[in-house]
NUVOSE-59018 format. One record per residue (C-alpha): residue number from 1; residue in one letter; x, z, y. Coordinates in nm, 3 decimals, padded with zeros to 5 digits. Example, Ala and Ser with C-alpha at 12.3 -4.5 7.8 and 13.67 -1.06 7.14 Angstrom:
<pts>
PT   pos   code        c1        c3        c2
PT     1      a    01.230    00.780   -00.450
PT     2      s    01.367    00.714   -00.106
</pts>
This chain:
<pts>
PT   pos   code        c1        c3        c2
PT     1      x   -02.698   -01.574    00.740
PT     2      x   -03.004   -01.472    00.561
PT     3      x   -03.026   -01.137    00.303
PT     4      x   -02.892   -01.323   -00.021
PT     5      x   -02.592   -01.422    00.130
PT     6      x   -02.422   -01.189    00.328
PT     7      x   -02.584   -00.913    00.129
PT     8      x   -02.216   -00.737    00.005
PT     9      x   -02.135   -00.763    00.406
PT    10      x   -02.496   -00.526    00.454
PT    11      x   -02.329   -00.296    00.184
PT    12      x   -02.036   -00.247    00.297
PT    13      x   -02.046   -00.248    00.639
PT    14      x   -02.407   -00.047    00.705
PT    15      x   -02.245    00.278    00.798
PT    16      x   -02.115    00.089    01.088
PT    17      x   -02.229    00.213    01.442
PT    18      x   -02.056   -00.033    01.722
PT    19      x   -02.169    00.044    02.108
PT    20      x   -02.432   -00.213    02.051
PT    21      x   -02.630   -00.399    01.772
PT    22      x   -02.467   -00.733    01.889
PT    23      x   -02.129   -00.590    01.810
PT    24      x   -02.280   -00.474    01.487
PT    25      x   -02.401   -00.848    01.446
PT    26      x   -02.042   -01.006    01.556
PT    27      x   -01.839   -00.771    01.320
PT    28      x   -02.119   -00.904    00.969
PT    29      x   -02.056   -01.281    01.137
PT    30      x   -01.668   -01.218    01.139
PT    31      x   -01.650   -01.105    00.756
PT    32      x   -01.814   -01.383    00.632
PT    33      x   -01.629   -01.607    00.836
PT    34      x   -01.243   -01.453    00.819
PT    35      x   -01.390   -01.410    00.425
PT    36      x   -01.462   -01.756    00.343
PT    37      x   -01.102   -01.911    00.453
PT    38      x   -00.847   -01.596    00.385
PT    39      x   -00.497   -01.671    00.542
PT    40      x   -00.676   -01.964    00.769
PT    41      x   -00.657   -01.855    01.207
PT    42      x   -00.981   -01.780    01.410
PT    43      x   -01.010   -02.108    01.567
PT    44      x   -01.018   -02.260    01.195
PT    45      x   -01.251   -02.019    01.019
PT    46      x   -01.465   -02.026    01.368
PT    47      x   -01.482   -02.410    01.379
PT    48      x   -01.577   -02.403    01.792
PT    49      x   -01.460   -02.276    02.109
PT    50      x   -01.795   -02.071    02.163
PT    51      x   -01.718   -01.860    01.796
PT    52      x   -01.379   -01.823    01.860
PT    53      x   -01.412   -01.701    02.223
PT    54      x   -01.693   -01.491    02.055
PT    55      x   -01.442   -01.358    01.809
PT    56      x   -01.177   -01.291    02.052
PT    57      x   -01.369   -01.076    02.258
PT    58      x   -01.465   -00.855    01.998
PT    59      x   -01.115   -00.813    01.892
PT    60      x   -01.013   -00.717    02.293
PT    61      x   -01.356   -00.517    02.328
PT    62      x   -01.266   -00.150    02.443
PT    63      x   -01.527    00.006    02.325
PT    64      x   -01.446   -00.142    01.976
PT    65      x   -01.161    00.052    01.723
PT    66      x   -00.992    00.028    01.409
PT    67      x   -01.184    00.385    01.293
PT    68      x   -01.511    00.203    01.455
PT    69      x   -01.480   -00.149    01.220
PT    70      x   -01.352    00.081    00.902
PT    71      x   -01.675    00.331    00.938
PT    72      x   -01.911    00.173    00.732
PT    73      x   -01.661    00.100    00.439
PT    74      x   -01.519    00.491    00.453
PT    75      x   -01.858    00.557    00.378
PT    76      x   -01.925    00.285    00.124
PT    77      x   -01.575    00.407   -00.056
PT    78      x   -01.718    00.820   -00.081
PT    79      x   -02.046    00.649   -00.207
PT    80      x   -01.831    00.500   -00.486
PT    81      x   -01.591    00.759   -00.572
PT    82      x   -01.896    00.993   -00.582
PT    83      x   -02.023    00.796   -00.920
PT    84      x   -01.657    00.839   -01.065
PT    85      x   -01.699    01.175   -01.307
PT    86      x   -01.302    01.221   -01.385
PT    87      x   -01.001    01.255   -01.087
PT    88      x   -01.009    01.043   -00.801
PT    89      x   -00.586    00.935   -00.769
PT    90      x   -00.517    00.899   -00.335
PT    91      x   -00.294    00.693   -00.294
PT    92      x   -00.059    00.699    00.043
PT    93      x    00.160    00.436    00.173
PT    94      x    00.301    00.309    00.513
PT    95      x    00.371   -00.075    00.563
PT    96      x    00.500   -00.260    00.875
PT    97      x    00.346   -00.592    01.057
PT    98      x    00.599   -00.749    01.264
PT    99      x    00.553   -01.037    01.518
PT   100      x    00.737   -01.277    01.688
PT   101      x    00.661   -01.247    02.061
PT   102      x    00.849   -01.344    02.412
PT   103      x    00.714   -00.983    02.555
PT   104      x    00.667   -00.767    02.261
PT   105      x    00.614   -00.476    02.552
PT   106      x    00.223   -00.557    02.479
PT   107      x    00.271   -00.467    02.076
PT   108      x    00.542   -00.223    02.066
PT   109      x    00.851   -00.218    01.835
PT   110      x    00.878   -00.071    01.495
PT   111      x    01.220   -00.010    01.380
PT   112      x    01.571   -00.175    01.495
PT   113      x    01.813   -00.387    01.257
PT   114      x    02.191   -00.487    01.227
PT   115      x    02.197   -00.848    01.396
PT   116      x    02.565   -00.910    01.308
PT   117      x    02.866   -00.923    01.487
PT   118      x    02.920   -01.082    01.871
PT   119      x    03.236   -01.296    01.893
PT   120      x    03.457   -00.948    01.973
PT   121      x    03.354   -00.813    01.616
PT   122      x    03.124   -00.578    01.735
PT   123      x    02.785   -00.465    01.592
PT   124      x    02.442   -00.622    01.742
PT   125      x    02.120   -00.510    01.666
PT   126      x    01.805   -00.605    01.806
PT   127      x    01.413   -00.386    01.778
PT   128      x    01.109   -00.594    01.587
PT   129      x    00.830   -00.653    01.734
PT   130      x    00.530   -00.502    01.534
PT   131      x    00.299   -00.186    01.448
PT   132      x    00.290    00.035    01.146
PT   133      x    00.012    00.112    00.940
PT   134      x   -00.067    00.390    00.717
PT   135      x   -00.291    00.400    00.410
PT   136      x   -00.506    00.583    00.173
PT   137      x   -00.614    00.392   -00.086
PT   138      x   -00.876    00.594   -00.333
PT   139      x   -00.859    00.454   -00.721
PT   140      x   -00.968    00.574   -01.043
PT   141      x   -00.733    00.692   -01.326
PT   142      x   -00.794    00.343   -01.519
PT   143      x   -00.623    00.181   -01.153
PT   144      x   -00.977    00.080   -00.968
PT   145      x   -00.980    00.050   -00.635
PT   146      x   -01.229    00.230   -00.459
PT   147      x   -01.201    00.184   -00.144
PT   148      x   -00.974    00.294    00.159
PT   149      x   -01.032    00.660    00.262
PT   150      x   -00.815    00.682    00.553
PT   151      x   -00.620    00.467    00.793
PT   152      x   -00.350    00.499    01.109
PT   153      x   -00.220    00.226    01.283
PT   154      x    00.091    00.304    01.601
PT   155      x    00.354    00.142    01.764
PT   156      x    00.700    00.269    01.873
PT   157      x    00.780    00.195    02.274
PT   158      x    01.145    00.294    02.212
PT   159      x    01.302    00.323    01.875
PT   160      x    01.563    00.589    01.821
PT   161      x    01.769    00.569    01.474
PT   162      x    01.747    00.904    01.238
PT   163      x    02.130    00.870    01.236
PT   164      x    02.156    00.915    01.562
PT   165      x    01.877    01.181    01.601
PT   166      x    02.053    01.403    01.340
PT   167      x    02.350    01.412    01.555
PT   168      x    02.159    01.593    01.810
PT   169      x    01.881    01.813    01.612
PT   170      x    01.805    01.912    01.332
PT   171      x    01.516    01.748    01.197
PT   172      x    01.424    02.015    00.937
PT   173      x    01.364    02.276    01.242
PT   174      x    01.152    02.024    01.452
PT   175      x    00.738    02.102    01.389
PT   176      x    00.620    01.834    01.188
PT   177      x    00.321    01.823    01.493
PT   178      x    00.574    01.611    01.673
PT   179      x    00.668    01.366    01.411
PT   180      x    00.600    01.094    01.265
PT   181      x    00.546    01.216    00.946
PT   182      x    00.225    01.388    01.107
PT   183      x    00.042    01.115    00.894
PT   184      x    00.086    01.222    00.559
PT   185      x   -00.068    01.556    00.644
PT   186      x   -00.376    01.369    00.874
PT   187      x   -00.455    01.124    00.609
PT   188      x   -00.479    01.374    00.362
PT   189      x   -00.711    01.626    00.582
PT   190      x   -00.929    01.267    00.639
PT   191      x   -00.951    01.160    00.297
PT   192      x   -01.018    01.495    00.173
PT   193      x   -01.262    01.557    00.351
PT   194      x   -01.446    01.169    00.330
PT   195      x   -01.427    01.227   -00.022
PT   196      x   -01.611    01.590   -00.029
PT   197      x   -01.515    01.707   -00.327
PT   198      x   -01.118    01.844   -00.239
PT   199      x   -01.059    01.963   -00.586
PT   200      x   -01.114    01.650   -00.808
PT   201      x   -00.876    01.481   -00.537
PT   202      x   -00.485    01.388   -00.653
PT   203      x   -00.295    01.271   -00.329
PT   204      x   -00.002    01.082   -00.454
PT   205      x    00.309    00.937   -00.242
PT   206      x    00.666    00.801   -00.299
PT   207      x    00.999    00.989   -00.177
PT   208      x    00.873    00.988    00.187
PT   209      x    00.585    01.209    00.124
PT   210      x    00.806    01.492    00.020
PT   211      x    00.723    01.733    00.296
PT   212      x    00.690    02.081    00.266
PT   213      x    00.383    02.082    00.533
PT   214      x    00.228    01.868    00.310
PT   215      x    00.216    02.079    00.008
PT   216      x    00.117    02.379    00.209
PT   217      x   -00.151    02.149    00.325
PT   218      x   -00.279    02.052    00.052
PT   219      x   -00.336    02.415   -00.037
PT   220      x   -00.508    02.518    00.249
PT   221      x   -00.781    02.244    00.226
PT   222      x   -00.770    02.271   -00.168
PT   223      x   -00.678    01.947   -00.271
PT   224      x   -00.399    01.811   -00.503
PT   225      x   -00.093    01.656   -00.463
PT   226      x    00.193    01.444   -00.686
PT   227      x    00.466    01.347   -00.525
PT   228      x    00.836    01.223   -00.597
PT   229      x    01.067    01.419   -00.462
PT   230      x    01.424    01.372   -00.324
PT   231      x    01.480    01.725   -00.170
PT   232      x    01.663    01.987   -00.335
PT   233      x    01.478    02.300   -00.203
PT   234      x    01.577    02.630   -00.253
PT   235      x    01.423    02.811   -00.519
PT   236      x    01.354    03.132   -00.694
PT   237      x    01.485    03.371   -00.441
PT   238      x    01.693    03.169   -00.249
PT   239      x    01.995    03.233   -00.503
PT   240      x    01.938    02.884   -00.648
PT   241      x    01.808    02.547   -00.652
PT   242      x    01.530    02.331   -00.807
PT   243      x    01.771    02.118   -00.955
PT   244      x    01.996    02.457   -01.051
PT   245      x    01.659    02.561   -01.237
PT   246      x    01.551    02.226   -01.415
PT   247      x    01.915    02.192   -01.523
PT   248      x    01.842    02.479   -01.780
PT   249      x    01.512    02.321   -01.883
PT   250      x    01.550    02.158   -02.238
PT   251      x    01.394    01.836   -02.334
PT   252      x    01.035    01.947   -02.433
PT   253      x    00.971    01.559   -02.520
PT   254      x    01.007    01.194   -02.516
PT   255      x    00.773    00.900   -02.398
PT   256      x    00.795    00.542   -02.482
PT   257      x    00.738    00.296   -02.188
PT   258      x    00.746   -00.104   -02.093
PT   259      x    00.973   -00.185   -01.801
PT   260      x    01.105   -00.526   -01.673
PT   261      x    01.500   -00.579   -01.623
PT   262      x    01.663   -00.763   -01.367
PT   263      x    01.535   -01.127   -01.498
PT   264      x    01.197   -01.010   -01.544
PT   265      x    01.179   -01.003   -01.891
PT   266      x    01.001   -00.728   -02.105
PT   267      x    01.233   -00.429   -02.146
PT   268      x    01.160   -00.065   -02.335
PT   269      x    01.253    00.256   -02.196
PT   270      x    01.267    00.568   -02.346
PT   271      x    01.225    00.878   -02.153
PT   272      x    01.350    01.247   -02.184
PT   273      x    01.059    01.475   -02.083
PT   274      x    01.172    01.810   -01.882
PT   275      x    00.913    02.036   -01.688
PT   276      x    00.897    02.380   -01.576
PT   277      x    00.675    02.613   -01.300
PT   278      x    00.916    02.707   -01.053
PT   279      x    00.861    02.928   -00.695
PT   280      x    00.944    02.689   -00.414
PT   281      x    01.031    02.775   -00.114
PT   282      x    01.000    02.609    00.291
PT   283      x    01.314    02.522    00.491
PT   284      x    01.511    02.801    00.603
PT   285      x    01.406    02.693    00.976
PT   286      x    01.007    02.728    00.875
PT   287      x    01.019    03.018    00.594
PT   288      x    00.849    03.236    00.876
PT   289      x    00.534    02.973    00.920
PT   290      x    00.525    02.851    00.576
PT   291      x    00.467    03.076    00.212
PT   292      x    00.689    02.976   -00.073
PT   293      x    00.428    02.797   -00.311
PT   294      x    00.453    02.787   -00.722
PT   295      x    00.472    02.454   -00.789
PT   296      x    00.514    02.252   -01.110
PT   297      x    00.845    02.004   -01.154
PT   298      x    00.869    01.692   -01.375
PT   299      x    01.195    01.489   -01.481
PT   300      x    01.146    01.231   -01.655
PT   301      x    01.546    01.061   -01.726
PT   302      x    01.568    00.756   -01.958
PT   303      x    01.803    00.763   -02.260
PT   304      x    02.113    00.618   -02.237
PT   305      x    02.221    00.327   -01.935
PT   306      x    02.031   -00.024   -01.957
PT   307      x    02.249   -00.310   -01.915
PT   308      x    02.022   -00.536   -01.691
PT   309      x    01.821   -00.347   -01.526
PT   310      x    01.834    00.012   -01.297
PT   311      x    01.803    00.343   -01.481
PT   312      x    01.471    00.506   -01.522
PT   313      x    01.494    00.892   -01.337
PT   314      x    01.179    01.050   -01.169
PT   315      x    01.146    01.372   -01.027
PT   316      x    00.822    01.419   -00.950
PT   317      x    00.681    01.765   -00.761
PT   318      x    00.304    01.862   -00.826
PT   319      x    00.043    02.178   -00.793
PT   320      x   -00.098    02.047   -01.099
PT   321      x   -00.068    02.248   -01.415
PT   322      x    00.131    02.089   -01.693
PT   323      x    00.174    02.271   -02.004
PT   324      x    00.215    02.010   -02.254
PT   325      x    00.438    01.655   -02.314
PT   326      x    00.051    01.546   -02.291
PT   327      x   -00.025    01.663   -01.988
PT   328      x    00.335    01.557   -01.788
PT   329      x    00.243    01.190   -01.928
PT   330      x   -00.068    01.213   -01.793
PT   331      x    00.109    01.311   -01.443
PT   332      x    00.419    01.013   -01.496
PT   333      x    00.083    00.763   -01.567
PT   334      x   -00.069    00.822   -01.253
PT   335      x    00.183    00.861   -01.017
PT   336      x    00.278    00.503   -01.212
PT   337      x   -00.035    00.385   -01.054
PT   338      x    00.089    00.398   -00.702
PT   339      x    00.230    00.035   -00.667
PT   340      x   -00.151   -00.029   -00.657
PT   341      x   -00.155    00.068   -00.264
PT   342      x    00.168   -00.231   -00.235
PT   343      x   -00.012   -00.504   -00.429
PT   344      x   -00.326   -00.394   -00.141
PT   345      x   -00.018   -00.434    00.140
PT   346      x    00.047   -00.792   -00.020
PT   347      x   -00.301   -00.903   -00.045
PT   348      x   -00.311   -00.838    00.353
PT   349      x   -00.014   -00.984    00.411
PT   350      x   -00.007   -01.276    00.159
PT   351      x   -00.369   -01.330    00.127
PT   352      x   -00.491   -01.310    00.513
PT   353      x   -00.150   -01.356    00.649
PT   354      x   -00.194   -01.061    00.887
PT   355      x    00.110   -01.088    01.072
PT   356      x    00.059   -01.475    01.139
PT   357      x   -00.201   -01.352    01.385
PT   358      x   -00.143   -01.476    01.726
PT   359      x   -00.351   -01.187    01.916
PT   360      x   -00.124   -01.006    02.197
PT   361      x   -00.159   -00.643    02.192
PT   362      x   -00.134   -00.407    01.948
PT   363      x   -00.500   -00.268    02.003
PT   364      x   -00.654   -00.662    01.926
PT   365      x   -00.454   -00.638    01.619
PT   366      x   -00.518   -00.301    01.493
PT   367      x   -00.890   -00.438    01.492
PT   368      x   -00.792   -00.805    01.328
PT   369      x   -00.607   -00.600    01.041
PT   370      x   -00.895   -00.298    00.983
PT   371      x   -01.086   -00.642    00.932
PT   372      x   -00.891   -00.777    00.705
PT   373      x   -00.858   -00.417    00.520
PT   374      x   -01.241   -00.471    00.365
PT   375      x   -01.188   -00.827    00.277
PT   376      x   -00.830   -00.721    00.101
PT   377      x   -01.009   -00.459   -00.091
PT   378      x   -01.269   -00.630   -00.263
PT   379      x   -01.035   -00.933   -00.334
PT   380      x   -00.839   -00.639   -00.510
PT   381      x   -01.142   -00.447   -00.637
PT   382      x   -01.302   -00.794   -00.815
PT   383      x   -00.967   -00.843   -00.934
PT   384      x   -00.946   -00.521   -01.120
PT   385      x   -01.316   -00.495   -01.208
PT   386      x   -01.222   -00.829   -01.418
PT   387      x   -00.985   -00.587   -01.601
PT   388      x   -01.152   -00.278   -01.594
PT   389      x   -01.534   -00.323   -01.645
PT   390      x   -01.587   -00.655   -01.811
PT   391      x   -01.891   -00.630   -01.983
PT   392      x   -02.051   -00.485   -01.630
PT   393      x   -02.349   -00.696   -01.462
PT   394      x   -02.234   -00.887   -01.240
PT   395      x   -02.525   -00.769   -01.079
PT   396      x   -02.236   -00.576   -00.967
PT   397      x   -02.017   -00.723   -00.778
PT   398      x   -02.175   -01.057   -00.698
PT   399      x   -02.554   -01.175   -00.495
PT   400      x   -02.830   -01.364   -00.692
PT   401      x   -02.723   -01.642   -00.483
PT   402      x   -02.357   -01.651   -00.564
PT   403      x   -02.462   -01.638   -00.953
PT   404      x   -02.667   -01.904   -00.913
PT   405      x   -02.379   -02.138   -00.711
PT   406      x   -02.103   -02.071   -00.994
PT   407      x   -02.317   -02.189   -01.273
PT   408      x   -02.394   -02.448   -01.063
PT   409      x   -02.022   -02.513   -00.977
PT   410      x   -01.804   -02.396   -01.289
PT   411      x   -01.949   -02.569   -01.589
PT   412      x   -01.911   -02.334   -01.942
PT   413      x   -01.638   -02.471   -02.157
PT   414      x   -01.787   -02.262   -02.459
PT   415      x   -02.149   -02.495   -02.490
PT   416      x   -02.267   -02.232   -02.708
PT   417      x   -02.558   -02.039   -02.509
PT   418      x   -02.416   -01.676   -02.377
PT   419      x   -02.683   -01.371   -02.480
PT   420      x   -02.595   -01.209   -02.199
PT   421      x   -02.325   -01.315   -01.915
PT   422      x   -02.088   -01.032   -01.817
PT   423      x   -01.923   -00.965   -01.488
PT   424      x   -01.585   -01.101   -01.644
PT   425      x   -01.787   -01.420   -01.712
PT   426      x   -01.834   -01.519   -01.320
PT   427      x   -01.527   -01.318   -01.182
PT   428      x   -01.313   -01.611   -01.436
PT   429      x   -01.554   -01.888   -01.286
PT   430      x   -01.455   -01.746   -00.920
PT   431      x   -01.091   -01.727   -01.042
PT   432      x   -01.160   -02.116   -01.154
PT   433      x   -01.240   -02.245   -00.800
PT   434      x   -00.906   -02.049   -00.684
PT   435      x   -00.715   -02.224   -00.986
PT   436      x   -00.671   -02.016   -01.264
PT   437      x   -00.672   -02.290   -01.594
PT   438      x   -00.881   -02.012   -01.821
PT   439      x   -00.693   -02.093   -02.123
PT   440      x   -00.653   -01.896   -02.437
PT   441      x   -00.342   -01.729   -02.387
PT   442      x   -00.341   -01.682   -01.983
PT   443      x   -00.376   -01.302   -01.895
PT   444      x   -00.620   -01.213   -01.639
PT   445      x   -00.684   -01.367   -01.304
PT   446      x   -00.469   -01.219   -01.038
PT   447      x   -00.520   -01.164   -00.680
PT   448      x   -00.390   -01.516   -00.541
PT   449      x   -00.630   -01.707   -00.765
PT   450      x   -00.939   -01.467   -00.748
PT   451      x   -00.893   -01.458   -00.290
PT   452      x   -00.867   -01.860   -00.289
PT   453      x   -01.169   -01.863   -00.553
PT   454      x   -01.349   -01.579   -00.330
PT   455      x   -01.275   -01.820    00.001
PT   456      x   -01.414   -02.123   -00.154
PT   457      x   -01.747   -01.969   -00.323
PT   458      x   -01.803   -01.786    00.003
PT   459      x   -01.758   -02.132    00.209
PT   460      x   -01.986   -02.338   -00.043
PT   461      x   -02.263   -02.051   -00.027
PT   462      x   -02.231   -02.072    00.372
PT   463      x   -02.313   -02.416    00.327
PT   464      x   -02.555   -02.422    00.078
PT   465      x   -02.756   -02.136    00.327
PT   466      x   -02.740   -02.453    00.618
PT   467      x   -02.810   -02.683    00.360
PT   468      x   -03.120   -02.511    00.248
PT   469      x   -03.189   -02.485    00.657
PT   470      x   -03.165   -02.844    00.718
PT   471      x   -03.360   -02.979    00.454
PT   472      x   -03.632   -02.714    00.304
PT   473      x   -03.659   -02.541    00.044
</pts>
């Protein structure tokens, strides 16, 4: 691969420091091959025995890691969030990768499931073979995706059901150091500090980011949080509840939203605004380690019952200020925004078919999937860039080279000379190869078309390099 080529590879991966500059080589080699068939297995995208071998070993190489492969593009992600002037939105999620294996001792297990009933009538389950992975995905306010800014990957080597664990203990008195909710807390220290500047940062998270240690966490590294919460914490001083205190709050507004009912049709919601500065306090088991903490509330109920479709009700917990209907529909937009970190989840499990992968422990895999992370991102971030930026270069996303192939691939419809050619110009060309028809009335490319379009220009330019190799310039 020469310097036209592979040059968004260079970018993204030139923080990278592997144990040696031929593991530095491999990993380049691997993105632009895993990059130019997404979904396909590493004997196909490798084409030979000697690349594939090449490819396993790197994957099995101990003195290669998930945090090792993910280096470079942490530090291409702060490089990009540090040209971003308003917030930067964090967004948290955990996903699960299971696998079908004889001896899943090798992977681990992630979480066990009802299996039915034996011929007596009794209950079966059976544990999945697999890993979890948690992510921080760092986006703009306009739904950009940055870049990841922290990452955890573990396995469970015996699986004990919270039903069953709250018969024993109570979970609210164990320290959060021996749980697995540990990650919320470590990927917010990580991304914090990659990021640099803590108070510009928003860390957002469903229903299972509502941890007190997280809050207090938040405050001790000086960093944001937005959260929806499901726990009715004491408030005040002690004589009441949250929910006690926001049922006194009058309506202070509505907002007007587009939803989706059960069929998927277009559907309009309309929302009660309620918010209100209330003194929080920890767990009764942790008020000695942990302060009470002012903290802002927002419920935001829909009007009414829909007929199709479930009833809008958030209750979202922030440190934010909010003293205005403006600025609590500035909080509901954003936290709105977190589905972004899912649609990343499907892209690596739709797009490169993560859990299709065929390696055998959960190490091997942790490295497969941190390389599949970078390509899953920039499927995602051309994807939104089309949206976002389309009157950018596309200087910006895309090499001299790979401008130069799409106008030689993807004809213009429009045979009226362009002035200048925009980014959205060649992201719709890319979105071409993948299949998107480009007619009047379509709505943007999505991810499926633009990571088959991405595969195919980034096979053709492969071969165009060889091409060029074989036969002169």
């Amino acid at each position: 691969m020469d310097g036209t080529t592979d040059a968004w590879f260079d970018a993204e991966v030139a923080g990278c420091s592997l144990a040696d500059e031929r593991l530095n080589k491999r990993l380049r080699k691997l993105l632009a091959q895993l990059g130019s068939a997404m979904g396909q297995s590493i004997p196909l995208v490798c084409q030979d025995w000697t690349n594939a071998k090449a490819a396993y070993r790197f994957f099995a190489n101990d003195r290669v890691s998930e945090a090792d492969i993910l280096a470079g593009h942490f530090q291409s992600t702060r490089d990009r969030t540090a040209e971003i002037e308003r917030p930067v939105l964090v967004l948290h999620d955990t996903t699960e990768f299971s696998y079908r294996r004889e001896k899943p001792a090798a992977i681990g297990i992630t979480k066990a499931i009802n299996s039915g009933r034996d011929k007596a009538g009794r209950l079966r389950s059976h544990t999945v073979c697999g890993i979890l992975m948690h992510s921080s995905l760092a986006i703009t306010t306009k739904g950009l995706p940055l870049g990841l800014a922290a990452i955890k990957f573990w396995t469970r080597k015996k699986f004990k059901g919270t039903a069953a664990l709250k018969k024993k203990i109570n979970p609210t008195r164990v320290p959060i150091e021996k749980k697995e909710s540990v990650r919320w807390l470590e990927n917010l220290k990580q991304s914090t500090e990659l990021l640099g500047d803590a108070g510009r940062c928003v860390h957002i998270g469903d229903r299972e980011s509502d941890i007190y240690e997280l809050f207090c966490t938040a405050q001790e590294v000086g960093t944001h949080f937005l959260v929806r919460t499901c726990v009715d914490r004491l408030a005040g001083d002690s004589d009441h509840t949250i929910a006690d205190e926001m049922d006194e709050v009058a309506v202070k507004g509505l907002h007007r939203i587009e939803v989706r009912d059960n069929n998927g049709d277009p559907d309009e919601a309309i929302l009660e605004i309620r918010y209100r500065r209330i003194r929080v306090l920890p767990p009764i088991g942790k008020q000695k380690r942990y302060p009470a903490l002012t903290l802002t509330v927002i419920h935001a109920e829909e009007r009414g019952t829909p007929k199709n479709r479930k009833k809008v009700d958030w209750k979202l917990i922030t440190d934010l200020p909010v003293q205005s209907r403006k600025d609590a529909i500035e909080k509901l937009e954003w936290y709105a925004l977190r589905w972004k970190i899912e649609v990343f989840h499907k892209i690596l499990k739709s797009g490169c078919r993560a859990e299709e992968a065929k390696l055998r422990t959960a190490q091997r895999l942790a490295n497969l999937i941190a390389v599949y992370c970078i390509l899953s991102w920039r499927v995602f971030w051309m994807t939104m860039l089309n949206r976002s930026s389309p009157a950018a270069s596309p200087a910006l996303a895309l090499t001299e080279a790979e401008i130069d192939l799409l106008d030689h691939l993807v004809k213009d419809r429009d045979q009226k000379p362009l002035r200048r050619r925009t980014l959205s110009h060649y992201l719709t060309k890319i979105a071409r190869l993948g299949g998107y028809l480009a007619r009047a009335n379509d709505p943007p490319p999505g991810n499926t078309v633009m990571w088959r379009g991405m595969s195919r220009l980034t096979d053709i330019a492969l071969g165009a390099m060889v091409g060029v190799k074989l036969v002169g310039n």
